[in-house]
Biopython code that builds the backbone (N, CA, C, O; Angstrom):
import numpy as np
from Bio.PDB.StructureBuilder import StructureBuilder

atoms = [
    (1, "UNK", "N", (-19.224, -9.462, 15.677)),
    (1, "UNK", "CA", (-19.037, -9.265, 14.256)),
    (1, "UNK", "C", (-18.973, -7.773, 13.898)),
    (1, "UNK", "O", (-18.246, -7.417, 12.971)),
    (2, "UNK", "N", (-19.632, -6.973, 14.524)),
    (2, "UNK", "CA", (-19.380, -5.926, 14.353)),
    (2, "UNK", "C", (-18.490, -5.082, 14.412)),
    (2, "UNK", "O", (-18.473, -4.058, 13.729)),
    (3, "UNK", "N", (-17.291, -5.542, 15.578)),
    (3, "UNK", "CA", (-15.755, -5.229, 15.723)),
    (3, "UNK", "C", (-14.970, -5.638, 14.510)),
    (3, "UNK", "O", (-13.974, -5.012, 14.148)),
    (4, "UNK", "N", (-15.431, -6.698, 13.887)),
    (4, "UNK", "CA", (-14.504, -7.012, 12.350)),
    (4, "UNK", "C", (-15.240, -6.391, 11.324)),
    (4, "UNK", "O", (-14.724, -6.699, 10.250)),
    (5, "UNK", "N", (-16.353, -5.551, 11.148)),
    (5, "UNK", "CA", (-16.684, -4.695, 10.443)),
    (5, "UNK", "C", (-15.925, -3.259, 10.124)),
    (5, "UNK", "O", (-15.599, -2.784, 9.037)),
    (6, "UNK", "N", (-15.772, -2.772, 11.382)),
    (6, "UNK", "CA", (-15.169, -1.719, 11.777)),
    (6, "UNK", "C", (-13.719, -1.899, 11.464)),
    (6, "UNK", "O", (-13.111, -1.042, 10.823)),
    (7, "UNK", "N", (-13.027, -3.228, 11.992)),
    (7, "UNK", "CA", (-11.305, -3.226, 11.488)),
    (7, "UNK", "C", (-11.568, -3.590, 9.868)),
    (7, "UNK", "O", (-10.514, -3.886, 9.306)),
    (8, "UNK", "N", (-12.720, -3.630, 9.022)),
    (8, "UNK", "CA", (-12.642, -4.263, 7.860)),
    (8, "UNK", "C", (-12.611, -2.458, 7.006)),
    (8, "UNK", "O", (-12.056, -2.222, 5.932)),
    (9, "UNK", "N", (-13.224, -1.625, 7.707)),
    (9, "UNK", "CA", (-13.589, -0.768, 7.132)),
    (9, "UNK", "C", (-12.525, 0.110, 7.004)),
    (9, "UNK", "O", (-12.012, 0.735, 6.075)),
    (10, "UNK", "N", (-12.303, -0.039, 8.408)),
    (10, "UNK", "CA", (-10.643, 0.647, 9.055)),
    (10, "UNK", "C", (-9.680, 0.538, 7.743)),
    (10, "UNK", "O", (-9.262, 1.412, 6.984)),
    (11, "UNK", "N", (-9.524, -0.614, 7.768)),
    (11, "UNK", "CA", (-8.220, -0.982, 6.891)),
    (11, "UNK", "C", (-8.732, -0.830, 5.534)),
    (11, "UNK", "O", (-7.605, -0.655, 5.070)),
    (12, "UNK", "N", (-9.478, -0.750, 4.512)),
    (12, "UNK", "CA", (-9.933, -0.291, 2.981)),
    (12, "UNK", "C", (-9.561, 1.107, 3.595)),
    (12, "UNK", "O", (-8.493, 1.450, 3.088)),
    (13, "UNK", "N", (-10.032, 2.086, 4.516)),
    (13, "UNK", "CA", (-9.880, 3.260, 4.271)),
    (13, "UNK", "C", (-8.388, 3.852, 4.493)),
    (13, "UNK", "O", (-8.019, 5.018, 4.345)),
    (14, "UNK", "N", (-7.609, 2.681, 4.903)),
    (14, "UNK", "CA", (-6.354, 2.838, 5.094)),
    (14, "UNK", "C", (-5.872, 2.509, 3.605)),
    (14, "UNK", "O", (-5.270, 3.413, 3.027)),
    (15, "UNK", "N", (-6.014, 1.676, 3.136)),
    (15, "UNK", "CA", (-5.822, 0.963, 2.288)),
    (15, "UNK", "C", (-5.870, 1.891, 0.949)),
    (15, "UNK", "O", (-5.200, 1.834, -0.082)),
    (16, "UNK", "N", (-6.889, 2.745, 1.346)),
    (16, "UNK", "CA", (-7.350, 3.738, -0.303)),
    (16, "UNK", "C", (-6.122, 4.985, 0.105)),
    (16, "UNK", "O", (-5.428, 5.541, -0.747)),
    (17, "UNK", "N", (-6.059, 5.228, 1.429)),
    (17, "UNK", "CA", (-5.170, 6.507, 1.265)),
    (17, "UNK", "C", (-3.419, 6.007, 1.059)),
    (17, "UNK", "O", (-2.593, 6.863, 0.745)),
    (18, "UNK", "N", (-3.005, 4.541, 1.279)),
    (18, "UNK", "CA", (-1.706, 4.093, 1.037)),
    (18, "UNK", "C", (-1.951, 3.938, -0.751)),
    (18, "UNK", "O", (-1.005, 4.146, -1.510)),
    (19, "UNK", "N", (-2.624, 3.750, -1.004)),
    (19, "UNK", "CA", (-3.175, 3.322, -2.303)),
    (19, "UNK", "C", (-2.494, 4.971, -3.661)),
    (19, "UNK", "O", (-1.823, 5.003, -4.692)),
    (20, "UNK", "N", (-3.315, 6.187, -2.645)),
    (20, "UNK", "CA", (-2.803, 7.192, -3.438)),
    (20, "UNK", "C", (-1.329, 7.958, -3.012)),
    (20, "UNK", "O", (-0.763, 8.756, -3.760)),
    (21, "UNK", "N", (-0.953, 7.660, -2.012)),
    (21, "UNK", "CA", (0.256, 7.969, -1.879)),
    (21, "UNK", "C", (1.286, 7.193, -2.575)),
    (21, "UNK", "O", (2.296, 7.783, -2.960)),
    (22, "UNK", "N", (1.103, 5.576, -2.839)),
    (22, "UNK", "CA", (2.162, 4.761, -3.582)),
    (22, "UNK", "C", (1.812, 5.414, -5.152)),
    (22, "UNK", "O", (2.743, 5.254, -5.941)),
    (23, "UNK", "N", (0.893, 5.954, -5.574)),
    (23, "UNK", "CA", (0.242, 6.310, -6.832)),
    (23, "UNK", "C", (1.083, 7.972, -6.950)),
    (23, "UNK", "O", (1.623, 8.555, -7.890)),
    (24, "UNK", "N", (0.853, 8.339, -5.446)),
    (24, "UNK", "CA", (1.480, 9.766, -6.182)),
    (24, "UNK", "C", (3.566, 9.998, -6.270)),
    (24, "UNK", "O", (4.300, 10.769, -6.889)),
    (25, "UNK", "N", (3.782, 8.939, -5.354)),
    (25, "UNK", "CA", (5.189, 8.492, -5.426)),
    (25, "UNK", "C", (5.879, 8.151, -7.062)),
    (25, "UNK", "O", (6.846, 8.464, -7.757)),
    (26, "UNK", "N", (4.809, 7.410, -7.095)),
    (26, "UNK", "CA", (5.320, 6.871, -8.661)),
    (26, "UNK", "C", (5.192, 8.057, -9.188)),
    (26, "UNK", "O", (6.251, 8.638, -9.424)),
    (27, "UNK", "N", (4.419, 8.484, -9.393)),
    (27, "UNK", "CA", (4.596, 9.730, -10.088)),
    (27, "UNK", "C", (5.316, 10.969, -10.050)),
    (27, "UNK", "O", (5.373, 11.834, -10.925)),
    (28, "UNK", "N", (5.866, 10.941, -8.901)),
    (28, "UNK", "CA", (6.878, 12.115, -8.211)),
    (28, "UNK", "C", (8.264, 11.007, -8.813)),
    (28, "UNK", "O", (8.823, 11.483, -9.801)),
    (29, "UNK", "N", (8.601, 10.208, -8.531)),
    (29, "UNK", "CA", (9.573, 9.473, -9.070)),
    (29, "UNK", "C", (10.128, 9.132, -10.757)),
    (29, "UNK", "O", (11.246, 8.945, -11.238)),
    (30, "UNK", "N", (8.911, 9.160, -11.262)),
    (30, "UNK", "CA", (9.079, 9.487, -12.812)),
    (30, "UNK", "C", (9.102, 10.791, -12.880)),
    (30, "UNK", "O", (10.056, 10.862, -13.656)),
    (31, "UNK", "N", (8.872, 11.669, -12.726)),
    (31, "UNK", "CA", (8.916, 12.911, -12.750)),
    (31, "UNK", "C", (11.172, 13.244, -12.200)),
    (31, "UNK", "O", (12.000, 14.057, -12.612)),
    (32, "UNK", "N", (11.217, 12.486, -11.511)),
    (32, "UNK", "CA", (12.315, 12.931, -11.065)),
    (32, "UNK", "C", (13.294, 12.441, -11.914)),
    (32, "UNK", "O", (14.397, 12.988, -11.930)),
    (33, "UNK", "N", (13.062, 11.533, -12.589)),
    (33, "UNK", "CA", (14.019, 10.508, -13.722)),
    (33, "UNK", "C", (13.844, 10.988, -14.612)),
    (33, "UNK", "O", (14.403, 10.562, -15.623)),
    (34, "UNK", "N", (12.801, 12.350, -14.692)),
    (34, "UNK", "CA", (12.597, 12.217, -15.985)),
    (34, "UNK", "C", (13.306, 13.813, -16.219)),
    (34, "UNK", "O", (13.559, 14.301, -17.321)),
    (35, "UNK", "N", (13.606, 14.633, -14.537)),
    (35, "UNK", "CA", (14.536, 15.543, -14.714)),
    (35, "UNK", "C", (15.967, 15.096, -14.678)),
    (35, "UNK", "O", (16.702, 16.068, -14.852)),
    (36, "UNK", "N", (16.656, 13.926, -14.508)),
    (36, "UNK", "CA", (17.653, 13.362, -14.145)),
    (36, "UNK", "C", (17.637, 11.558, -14.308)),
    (36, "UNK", "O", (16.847, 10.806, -13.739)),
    (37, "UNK", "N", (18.588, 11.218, -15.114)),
    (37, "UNK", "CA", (18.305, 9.919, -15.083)),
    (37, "UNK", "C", (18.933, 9.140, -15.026)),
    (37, "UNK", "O", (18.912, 8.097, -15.680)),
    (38, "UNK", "N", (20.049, 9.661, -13.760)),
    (38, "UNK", "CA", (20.732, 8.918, -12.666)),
    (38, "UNK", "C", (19.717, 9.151, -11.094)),
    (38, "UNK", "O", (20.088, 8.801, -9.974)),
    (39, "UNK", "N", (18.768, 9.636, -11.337)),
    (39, "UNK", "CA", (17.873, 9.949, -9.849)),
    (39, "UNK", "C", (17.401, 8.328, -9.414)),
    (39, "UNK", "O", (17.462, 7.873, -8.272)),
    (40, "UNK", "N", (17.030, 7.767, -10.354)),
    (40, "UNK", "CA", (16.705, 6.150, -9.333)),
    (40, "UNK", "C", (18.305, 5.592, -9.060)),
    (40, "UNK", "O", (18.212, 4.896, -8.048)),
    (41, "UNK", "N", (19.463, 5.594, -9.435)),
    (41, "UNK", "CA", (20.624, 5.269, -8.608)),
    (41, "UNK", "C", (21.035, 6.034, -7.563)),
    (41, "UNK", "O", (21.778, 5.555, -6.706)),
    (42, "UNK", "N", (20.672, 7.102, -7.517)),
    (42, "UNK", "CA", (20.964, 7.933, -6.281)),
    (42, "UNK", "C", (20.450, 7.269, -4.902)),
    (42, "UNK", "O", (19.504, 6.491, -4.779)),
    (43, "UNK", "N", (21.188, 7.698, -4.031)),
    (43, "UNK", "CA", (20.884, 7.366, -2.886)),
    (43, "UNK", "C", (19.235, 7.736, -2.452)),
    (43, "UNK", "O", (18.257, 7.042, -2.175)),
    (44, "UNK", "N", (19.427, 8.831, -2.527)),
    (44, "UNK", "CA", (17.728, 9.255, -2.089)),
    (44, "UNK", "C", (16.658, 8.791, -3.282)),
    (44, "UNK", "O", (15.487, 8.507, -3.032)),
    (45, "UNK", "N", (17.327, 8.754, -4.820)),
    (45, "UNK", "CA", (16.031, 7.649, -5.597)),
    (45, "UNK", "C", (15.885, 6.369, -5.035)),
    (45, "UNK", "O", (14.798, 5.904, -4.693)),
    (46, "UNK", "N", (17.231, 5.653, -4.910)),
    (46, "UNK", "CA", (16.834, 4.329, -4.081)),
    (46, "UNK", "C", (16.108, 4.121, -2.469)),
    (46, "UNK", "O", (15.651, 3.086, -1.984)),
    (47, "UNK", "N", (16.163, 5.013, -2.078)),
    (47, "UNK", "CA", (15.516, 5.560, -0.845)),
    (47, "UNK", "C", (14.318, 5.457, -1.222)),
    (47, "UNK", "O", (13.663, 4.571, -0.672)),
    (48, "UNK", "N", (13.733, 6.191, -2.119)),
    (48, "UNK", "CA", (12.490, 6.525, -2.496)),
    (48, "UNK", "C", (11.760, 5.515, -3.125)),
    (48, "UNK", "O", (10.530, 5.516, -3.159)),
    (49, "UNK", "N", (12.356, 4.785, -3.547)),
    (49, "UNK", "CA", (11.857, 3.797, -4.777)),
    (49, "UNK", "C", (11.811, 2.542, -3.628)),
    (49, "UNK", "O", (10.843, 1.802, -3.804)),
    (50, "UNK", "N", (12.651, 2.183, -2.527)),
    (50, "UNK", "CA", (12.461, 0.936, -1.972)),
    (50, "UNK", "C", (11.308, 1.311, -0.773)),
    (50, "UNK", "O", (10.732, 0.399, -0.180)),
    (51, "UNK", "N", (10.925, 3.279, -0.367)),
    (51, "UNK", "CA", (10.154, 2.925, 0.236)),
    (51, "UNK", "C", (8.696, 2.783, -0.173)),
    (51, "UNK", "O", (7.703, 2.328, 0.396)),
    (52, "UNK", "N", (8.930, 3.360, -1.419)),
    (52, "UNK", "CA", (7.476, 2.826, -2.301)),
    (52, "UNK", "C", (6.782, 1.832, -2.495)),
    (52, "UNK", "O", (5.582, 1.602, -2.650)),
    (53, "UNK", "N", (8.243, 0.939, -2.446)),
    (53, "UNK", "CA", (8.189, -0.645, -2.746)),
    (53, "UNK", "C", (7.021, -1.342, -1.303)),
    (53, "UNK", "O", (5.944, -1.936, -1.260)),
    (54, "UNK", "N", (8.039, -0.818, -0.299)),
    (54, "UNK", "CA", (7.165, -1.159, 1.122)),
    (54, "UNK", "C", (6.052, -1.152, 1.108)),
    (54, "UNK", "O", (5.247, -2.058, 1.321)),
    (55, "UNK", "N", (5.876, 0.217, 0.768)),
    (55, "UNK", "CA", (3.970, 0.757, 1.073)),
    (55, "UNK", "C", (3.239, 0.031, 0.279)),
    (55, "UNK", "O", (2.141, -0.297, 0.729)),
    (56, "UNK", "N", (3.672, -0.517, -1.353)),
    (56, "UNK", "CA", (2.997, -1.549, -2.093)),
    (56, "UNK", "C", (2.984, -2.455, -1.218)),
    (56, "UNK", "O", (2.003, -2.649, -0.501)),
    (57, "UNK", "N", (3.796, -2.967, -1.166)),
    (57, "UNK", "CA", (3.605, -4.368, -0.264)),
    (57, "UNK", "C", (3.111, -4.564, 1.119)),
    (57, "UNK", "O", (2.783, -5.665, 1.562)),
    (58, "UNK", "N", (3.062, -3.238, 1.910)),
    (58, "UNK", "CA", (2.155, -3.069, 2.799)),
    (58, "UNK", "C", (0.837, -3.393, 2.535)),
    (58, "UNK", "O", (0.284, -4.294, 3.166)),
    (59, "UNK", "N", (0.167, -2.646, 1.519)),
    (59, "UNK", "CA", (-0.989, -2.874, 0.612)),
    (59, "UNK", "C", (-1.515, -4.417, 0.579)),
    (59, "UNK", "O", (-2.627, -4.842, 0.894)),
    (60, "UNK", "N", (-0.277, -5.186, 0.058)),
    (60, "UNK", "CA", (-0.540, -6.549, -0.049)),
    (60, "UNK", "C", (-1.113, -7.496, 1.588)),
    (60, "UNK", "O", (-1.956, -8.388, 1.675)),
    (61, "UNK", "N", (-0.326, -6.904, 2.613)),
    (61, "UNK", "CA", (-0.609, -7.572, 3.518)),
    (61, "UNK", "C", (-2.291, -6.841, 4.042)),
    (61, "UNK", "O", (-3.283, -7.569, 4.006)),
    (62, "UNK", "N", (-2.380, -5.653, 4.411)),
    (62, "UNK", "CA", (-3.747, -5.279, 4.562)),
    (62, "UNK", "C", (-4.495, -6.172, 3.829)),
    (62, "UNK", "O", (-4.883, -7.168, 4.439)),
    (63, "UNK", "N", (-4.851, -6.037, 2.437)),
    (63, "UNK", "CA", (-5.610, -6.897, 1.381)),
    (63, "UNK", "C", (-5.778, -8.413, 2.518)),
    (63, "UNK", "O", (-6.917, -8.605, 2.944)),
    (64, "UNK", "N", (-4.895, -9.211, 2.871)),
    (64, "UNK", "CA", (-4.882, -10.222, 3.125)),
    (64, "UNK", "C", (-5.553, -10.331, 4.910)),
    (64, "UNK", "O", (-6.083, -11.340, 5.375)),
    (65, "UNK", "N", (-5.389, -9.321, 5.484)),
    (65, "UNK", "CA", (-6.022, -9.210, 6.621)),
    (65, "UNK", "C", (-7.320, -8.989, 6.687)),
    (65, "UNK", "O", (-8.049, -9.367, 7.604)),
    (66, "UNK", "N", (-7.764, -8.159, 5.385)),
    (66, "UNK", "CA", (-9.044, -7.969, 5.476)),
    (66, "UNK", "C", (-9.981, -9.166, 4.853)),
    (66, "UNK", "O", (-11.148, -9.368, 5.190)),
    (67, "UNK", "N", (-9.217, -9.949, 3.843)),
    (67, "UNK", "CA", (-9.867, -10.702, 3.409)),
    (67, "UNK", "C", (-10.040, -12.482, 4.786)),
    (67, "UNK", "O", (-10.662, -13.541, 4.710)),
    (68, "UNK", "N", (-9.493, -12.121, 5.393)),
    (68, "UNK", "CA", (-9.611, -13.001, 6.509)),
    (68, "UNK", "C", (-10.135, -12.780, 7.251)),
    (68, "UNK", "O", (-10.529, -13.707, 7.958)),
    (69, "UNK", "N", (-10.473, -11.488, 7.567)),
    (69, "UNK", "CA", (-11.830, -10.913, 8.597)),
    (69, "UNK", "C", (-13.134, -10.759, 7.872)),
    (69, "UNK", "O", (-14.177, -10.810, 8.523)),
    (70, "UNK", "N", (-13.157, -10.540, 6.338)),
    (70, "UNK", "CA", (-14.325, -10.996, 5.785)),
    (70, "UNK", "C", (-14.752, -12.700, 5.857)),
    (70, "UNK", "O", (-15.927, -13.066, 5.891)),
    (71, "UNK", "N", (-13.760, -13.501, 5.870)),
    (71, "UNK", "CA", (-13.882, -15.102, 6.029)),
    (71, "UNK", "C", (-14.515, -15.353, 7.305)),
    (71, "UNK", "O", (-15.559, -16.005, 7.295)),
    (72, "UNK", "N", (-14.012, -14.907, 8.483)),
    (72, "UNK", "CA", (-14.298, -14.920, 9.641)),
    (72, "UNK", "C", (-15.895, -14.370, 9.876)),
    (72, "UNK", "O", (-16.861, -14.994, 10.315)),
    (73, "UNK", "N", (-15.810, -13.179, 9.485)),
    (73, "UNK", "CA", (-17.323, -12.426, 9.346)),
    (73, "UNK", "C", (-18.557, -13.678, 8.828)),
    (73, "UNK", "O", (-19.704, -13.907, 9.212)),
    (74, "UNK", "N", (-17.822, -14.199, 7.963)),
    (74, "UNK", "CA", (-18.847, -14.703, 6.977)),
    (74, "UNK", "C", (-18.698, -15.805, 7.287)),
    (74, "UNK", "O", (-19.437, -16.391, 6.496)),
    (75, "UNK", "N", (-18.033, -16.889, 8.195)),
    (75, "UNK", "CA", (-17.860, -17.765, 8.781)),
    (75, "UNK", "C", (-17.430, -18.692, 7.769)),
    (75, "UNK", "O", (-18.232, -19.493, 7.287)),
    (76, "UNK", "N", (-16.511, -18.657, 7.495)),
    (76, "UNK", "CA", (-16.037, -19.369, 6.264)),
    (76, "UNK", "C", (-14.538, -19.692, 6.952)),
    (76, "UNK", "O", (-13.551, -19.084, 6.539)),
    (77, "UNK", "N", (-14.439, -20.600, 7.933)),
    (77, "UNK", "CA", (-13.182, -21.093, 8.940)),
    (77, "UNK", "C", (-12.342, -21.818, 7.918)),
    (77, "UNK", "O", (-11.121, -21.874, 8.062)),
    (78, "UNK", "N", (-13.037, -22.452, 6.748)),
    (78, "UNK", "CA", (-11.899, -23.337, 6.119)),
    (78, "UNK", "C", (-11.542, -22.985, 4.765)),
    (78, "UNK", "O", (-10.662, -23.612, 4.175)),
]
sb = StructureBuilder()
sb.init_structure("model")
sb.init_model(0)
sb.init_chain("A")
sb.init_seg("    ")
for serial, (resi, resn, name, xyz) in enumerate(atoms, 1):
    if name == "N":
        sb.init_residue(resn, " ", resi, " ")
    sb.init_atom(name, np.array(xyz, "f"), 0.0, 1.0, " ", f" {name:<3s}", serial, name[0])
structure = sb.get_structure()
């Protein structure tokens, strides 16, 4: 149990630093629309904006890994 402590901890602390990078994206991205506002049709806004999209949704799957190693931890199989 203590090995799923460690990947539980692992991944929140992963989790907090994807957390401020999708946070500071958005904000570099409004910032960029907000010098130009054809920048989200651009190639490199859509670049930017779908890989933002990822790292959110990266987010989503961590969340779901960890909450299954807390189940496991806590023996909660069903």
């Amino acid at each position: 149990m203590a090995k799923l402590s460690k990947i539980i901890n692992f991944l929140n602390d992963i989790d907090k630093e994807i957390e401020e990078e999708v946070y500071n994206r958005e904000d570099q991205a409004n910032e960029q629309e907000y010098k130009s506002e054809n920048w989200r049709d651009s190639d490199k806004g859509i670049d930017y904006v779908y890989k933002t999209e990822a790292l959110d949704e990266l987010r989503e799957k961590i969340f779901e890994v960890i909450e299954q190693a807390e189940k496991i931890k806590n023996k909660d199989y069903y």
